[in-house]
DRENTORKOL-3810 file (N, C-alpha, C; in nm, 4 decimals):
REM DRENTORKOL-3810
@n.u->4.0643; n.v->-2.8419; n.w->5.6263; ca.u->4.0325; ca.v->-2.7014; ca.w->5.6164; c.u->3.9996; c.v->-2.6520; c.w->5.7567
@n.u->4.0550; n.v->-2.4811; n.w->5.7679; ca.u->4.0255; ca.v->-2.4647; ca.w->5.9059; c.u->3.8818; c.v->-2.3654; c.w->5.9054
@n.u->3.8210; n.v->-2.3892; n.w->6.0407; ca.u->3.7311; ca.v->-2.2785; ca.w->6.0417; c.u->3.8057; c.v->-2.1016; c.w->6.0018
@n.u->3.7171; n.v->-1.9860; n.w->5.9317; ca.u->3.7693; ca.v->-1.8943; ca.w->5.8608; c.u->3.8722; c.v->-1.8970; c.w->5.7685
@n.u->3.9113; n.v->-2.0482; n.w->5.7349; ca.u->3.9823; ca.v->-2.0488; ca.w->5.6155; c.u->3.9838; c.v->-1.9302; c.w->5.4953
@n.u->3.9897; n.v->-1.9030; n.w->5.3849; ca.u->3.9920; ca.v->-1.8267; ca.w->5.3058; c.u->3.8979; c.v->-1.8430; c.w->5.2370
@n.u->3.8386; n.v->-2.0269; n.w->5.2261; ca.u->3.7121; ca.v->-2.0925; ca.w->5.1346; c.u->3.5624; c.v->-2.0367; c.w->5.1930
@n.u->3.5864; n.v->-2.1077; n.w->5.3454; ca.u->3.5119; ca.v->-2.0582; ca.w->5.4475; c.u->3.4726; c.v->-1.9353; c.w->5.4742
@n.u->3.5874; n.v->-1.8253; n.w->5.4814; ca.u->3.5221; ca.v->-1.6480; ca.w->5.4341; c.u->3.4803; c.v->-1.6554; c.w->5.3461
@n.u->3.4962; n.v->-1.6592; n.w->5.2373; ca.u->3.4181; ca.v->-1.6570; ca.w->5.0880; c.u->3.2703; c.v->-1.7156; c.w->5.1502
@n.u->3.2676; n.v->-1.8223; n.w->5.2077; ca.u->3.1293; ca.v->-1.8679; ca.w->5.1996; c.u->3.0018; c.v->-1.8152; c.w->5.3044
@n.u->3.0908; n.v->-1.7725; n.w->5.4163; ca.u->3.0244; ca.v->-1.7082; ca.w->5.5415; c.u->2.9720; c.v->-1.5740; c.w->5.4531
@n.u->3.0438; n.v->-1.5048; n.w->5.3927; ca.u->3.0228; ca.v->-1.3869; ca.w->5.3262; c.u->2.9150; c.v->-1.3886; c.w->5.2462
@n.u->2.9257; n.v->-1.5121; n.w->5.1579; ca.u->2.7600; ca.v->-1.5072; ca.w->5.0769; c.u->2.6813; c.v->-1.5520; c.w->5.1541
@n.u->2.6917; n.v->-1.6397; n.w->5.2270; ca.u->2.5668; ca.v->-1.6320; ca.w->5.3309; c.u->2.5132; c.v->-1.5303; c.w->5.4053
@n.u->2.5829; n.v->-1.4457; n.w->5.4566; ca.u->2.5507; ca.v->-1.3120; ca.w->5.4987; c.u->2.4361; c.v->-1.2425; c.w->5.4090
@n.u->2.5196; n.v->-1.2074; n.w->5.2979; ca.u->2.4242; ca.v->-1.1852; ca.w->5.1526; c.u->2.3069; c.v->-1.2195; c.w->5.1962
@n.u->2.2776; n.v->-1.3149; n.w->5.1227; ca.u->2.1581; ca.v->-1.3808; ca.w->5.1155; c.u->2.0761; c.v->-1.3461; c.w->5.3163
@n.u->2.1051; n.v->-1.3272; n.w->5.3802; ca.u->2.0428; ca.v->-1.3230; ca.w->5.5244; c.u->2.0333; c.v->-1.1754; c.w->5.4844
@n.u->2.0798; n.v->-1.0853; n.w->5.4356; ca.u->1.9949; ca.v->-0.9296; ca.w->5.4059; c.u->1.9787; c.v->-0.9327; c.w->5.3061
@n.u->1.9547; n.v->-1.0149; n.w->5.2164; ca.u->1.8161; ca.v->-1.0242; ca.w->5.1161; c.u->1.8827; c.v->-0.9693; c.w->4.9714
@n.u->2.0453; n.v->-0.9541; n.w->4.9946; ca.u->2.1311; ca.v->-0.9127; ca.w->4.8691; c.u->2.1655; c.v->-1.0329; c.w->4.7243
@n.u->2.1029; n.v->-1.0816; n.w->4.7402; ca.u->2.0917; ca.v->-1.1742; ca.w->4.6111; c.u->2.1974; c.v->-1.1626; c.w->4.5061
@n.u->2.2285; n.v->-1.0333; n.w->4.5300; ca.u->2.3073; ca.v->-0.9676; ca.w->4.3421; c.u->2.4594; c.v->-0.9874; c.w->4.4242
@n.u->2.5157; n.v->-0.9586; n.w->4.5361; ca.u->2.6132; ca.v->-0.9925; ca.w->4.6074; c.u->2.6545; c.v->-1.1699; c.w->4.5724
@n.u->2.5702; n.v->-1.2220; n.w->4.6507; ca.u->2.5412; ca.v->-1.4207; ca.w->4.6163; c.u->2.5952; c.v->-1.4284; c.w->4.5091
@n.u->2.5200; n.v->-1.3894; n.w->4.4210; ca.u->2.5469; ca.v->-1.4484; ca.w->4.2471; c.u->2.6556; c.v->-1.3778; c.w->4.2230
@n.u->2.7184; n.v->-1.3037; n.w->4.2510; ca.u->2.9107; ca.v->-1.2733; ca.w->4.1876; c.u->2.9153; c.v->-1.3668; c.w->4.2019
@n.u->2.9021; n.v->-1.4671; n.w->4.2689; ca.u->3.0505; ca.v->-1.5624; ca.w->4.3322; c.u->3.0028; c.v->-1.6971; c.w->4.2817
@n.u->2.9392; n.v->-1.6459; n.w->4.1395; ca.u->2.8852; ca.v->-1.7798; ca.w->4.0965; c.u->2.9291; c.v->-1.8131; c.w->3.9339
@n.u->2.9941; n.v->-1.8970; n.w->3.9325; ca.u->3.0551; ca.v->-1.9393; ca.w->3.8058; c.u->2.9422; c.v->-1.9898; c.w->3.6689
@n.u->2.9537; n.v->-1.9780; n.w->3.5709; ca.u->2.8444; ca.v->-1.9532; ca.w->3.4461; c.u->2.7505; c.v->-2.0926; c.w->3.5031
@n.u->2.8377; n.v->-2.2283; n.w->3.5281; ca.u->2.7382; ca.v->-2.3598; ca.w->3.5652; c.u->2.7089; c.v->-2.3254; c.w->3.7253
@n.u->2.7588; n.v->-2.2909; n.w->3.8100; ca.u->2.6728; ca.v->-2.2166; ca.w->3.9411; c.u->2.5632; c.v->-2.1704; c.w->3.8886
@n.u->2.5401; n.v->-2.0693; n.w->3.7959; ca.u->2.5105; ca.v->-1.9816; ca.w->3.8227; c.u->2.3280; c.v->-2.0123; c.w->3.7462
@n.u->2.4106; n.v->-2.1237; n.w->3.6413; ca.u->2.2603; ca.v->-2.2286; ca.w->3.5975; c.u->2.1885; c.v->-2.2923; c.w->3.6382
@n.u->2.3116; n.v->-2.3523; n.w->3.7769; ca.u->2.1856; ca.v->-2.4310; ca.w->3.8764; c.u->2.1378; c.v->-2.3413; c.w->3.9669
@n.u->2.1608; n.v->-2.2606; n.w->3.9873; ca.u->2.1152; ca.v->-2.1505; ca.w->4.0727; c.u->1.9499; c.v->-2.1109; c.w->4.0042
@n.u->1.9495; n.v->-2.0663; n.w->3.8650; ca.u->1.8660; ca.v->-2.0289; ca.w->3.8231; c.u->1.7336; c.v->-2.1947; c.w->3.7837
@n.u->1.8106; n.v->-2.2569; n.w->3.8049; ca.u->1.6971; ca.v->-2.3580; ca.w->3.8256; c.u->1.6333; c.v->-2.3805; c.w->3.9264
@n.u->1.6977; n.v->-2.3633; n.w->4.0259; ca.u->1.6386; ca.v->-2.3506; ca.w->4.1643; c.u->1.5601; c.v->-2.2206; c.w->4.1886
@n.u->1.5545; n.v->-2.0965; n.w->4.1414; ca.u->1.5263; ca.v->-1.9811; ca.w->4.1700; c.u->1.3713; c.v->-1.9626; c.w->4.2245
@n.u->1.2878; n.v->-2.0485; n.w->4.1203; ca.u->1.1740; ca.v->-2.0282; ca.w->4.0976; c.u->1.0988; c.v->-2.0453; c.w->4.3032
@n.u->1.1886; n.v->-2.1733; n.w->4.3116; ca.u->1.1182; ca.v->-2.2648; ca.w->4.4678; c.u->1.1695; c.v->-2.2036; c.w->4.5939
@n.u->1.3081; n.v->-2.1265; n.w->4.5920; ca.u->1.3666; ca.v->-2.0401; ca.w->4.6589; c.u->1.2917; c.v->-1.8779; c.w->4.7199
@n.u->1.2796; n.v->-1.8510; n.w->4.5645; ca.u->1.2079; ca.v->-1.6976; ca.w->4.5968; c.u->1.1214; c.v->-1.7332; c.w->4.6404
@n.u->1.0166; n.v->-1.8311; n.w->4.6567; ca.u->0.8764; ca.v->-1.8330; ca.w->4.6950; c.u->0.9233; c.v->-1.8322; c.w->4.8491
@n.u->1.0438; n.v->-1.8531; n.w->4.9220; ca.u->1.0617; ca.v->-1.8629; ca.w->5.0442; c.u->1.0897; c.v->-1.7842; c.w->5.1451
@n.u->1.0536; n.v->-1.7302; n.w->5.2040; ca.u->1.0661; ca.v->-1.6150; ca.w->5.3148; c.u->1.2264; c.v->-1.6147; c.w->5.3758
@n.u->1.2762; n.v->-1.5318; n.w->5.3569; ca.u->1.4241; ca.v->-1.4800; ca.w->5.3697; c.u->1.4482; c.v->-1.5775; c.w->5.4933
@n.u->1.6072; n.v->-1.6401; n.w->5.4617; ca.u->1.6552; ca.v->-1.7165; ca.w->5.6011; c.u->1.6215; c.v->-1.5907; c.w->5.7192
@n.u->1.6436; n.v->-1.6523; n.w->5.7981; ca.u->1.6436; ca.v->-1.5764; ca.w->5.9254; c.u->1.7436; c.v->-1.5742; c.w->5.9856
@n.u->1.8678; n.v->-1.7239; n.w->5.9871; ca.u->1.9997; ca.v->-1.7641; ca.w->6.0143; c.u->2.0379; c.v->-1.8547; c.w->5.9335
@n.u->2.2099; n.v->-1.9624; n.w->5.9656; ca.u->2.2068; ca.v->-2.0387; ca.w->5.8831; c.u->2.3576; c.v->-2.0759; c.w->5.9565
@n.u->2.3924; n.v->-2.2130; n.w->5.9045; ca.u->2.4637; ca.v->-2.2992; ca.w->5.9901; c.u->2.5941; c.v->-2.3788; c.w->5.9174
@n.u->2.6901; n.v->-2.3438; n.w->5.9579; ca.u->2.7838; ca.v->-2.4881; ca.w->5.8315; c.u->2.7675; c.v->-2.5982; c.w->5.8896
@n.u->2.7114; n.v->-2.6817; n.w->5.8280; ca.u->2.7245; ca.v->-2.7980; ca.w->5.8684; c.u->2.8377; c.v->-2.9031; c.w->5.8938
@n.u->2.8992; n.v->-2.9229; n.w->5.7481; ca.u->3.0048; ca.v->-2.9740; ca.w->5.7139; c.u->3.0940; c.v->-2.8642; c.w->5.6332
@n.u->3.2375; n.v->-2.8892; n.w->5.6034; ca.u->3.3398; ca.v->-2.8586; ca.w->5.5325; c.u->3.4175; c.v->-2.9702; c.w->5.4920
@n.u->3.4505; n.v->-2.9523; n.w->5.3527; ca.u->3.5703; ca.v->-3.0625; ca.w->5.3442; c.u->3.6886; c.v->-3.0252; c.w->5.2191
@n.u->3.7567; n.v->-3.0810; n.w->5.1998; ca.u->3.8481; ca.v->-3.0566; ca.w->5.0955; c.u->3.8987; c.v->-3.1489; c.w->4.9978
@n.u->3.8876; n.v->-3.1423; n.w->4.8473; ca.u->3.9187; ca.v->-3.2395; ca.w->4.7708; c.u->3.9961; c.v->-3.1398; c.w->4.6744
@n.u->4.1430; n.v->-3.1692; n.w->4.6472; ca.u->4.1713; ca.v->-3.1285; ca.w->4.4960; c.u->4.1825; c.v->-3.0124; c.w->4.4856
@n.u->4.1396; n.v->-2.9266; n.w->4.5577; ca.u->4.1425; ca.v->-2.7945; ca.w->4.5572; c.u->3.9817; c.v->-2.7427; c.w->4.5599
@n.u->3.9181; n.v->-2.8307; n.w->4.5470; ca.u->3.7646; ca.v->-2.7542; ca.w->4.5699; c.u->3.7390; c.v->-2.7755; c.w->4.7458
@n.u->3.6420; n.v->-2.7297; n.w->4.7690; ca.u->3.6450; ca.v->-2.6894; ca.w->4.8983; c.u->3.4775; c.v->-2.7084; c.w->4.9147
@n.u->3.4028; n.v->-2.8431; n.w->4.9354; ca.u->3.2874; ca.v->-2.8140; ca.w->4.9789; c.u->3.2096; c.v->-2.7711; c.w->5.0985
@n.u->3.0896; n.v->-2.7124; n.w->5.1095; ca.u->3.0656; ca.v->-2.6910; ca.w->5.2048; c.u->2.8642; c.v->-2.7449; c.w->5.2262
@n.u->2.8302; n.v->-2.7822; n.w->5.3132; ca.u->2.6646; ca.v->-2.7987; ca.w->5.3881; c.u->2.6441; c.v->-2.6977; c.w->5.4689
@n.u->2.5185; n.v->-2.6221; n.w->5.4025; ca.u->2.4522; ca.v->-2.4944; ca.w->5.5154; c.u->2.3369; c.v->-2.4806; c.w->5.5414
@n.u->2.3270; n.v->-2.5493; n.w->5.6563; ca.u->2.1458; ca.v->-2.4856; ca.w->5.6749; c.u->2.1216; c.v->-2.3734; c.w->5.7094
@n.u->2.0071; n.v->-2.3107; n.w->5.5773; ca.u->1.9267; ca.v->-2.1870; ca.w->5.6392; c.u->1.7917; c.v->-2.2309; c.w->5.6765
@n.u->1.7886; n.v->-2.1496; n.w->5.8062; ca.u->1.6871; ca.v->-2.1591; ca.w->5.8836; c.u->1.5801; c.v->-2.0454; c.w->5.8372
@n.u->1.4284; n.v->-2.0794; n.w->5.7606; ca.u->1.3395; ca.v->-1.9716; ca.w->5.7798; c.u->1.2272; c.v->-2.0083; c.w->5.8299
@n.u->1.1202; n.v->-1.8782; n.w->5.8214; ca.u->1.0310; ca.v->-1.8790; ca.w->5.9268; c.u->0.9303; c.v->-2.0398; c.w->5.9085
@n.u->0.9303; n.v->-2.0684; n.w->5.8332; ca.u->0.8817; ca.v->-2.1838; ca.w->5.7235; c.u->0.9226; c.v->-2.3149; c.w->5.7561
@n.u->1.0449; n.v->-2.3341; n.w->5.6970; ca.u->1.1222; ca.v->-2.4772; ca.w->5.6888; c.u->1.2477; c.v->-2.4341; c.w->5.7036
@n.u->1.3624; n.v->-2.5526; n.w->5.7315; ca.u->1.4792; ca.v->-2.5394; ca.w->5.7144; c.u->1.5171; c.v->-2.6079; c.w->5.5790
@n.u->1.6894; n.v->-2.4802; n.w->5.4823; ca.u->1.6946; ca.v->-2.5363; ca.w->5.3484; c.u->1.8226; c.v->-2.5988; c.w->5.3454
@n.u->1.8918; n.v->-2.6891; n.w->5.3244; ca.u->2.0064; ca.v->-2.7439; ca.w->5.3228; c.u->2.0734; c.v->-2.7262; c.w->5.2191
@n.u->2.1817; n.v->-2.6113; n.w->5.2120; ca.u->2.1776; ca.v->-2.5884; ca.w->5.0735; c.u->2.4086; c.v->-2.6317; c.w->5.0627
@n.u->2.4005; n.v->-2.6826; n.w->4.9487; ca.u->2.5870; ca.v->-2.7541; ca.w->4.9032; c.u->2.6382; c.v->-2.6943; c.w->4.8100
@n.u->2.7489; n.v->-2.5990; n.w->4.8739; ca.u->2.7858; ca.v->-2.5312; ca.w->4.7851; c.u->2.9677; c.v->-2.5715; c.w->4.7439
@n.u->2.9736; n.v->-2.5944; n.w->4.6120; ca.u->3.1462; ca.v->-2.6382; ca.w->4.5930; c.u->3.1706; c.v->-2.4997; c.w->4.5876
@n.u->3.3738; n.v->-2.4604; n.w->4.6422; ca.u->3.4060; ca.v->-2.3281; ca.w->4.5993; c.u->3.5065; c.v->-2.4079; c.w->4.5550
@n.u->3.5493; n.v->-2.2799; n.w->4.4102; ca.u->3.7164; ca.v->-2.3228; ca.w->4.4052; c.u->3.8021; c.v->-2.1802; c.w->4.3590
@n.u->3.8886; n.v->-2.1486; n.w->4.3743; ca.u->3.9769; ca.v->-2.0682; ca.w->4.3066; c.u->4.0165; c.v->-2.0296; c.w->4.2224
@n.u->3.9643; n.v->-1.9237; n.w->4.1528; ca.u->3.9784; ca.v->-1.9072; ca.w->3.9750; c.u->4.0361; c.v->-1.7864; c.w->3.9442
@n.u->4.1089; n.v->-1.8322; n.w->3.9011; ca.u->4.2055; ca.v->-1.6445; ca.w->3.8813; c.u->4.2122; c.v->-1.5447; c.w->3.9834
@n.u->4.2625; n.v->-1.6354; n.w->4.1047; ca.u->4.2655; ca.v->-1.5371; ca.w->4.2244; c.u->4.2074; c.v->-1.5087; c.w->4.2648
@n.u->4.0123; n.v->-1.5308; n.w->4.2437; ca.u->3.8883; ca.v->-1.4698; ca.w->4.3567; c.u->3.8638; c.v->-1.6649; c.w->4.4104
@n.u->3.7892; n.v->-1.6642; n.w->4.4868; ca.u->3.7107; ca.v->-1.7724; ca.w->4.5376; c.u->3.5301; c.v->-1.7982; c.w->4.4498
@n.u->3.5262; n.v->-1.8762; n.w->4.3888; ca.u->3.4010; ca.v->-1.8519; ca.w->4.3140; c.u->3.3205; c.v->-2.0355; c.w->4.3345
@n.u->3.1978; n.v->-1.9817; n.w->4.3214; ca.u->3.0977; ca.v->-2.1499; ca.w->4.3578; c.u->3.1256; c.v->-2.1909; c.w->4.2227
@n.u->3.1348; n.v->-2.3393; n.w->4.2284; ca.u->3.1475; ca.v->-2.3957; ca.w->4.0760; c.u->3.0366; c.v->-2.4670; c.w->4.0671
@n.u->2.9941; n.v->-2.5325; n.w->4.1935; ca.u->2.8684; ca.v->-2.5581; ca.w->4.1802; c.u->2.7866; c.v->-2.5729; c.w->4.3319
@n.u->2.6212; n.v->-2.5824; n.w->4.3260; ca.u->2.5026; ca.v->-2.5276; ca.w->4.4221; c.u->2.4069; c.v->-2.6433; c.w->4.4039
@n.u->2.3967; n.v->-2.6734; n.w->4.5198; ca.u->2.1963; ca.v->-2.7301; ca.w->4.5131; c.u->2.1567; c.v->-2.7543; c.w->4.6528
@n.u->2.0724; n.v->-2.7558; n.w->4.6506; ca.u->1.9655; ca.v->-2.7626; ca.w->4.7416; c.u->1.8956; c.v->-2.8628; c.w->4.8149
@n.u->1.8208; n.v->-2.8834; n.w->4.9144; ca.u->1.7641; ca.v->-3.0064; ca.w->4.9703; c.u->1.6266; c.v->-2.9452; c.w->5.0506
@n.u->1.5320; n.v->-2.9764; n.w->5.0254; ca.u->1.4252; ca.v->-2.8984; ca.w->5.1481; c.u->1.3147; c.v->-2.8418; c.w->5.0610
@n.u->1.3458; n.v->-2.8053; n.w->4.9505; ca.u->1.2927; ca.v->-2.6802; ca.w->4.8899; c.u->1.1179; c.v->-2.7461; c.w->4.8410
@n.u->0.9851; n.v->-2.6503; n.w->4.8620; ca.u->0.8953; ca.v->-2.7061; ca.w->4.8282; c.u->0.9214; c.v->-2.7881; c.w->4.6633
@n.u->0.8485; n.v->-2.8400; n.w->4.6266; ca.u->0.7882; ca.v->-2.8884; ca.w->4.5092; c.u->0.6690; c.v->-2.8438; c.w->4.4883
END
């Protein structure tokens, strides 16, 4: 996969989101099981002060899914967050999300 790939826009784009605090943007692009682990995570997330930036770490490609590693950086901690994309009826959508960092 190349940098600005088509997976890669999709994903730079919700990251953006989420860095101005658009949450409702993020979650389009989240498929019904995205969108469950998302809401499991929600609770430890919101308690966290808006990234400030955020980083790809890795990219890779299997099969047609397209994962990706992103650290967001906030004022707090840094969150390592893995997001799968794949292609579903012509949009780019997360199939699945989680997290690494997040308090307990």
């Amino acid at each position: 996969m190349t940098e600005n790939s088509p997976p890669e826009a999709a994903m730079r784009a919700t990251c953006d989101a989420i860095l101005r605090g658009d949450l409702m943007a993020a979650m389009n692009d989240l498929t019904p099981d995205a969108f469950a682990q998302a809401m499991s995570l929600a609770a430890t997330i919101t308690a966290l002060p808006t990234p400030e930036s955020y980083e790809i770490e890795s990219r890779d490609e299997s099969g047609g899914d397209y994962s990706f590693r992103v650290r967001f950086k906030t004022s707090s901690q840094d969150i390592v967050a893995a997001a799968t994309w794949r292609q579903i009826d012509g949009a780019w959508k997360i199939t699945s999300i989680t997290a690494e960092g997040l308090p307990r």
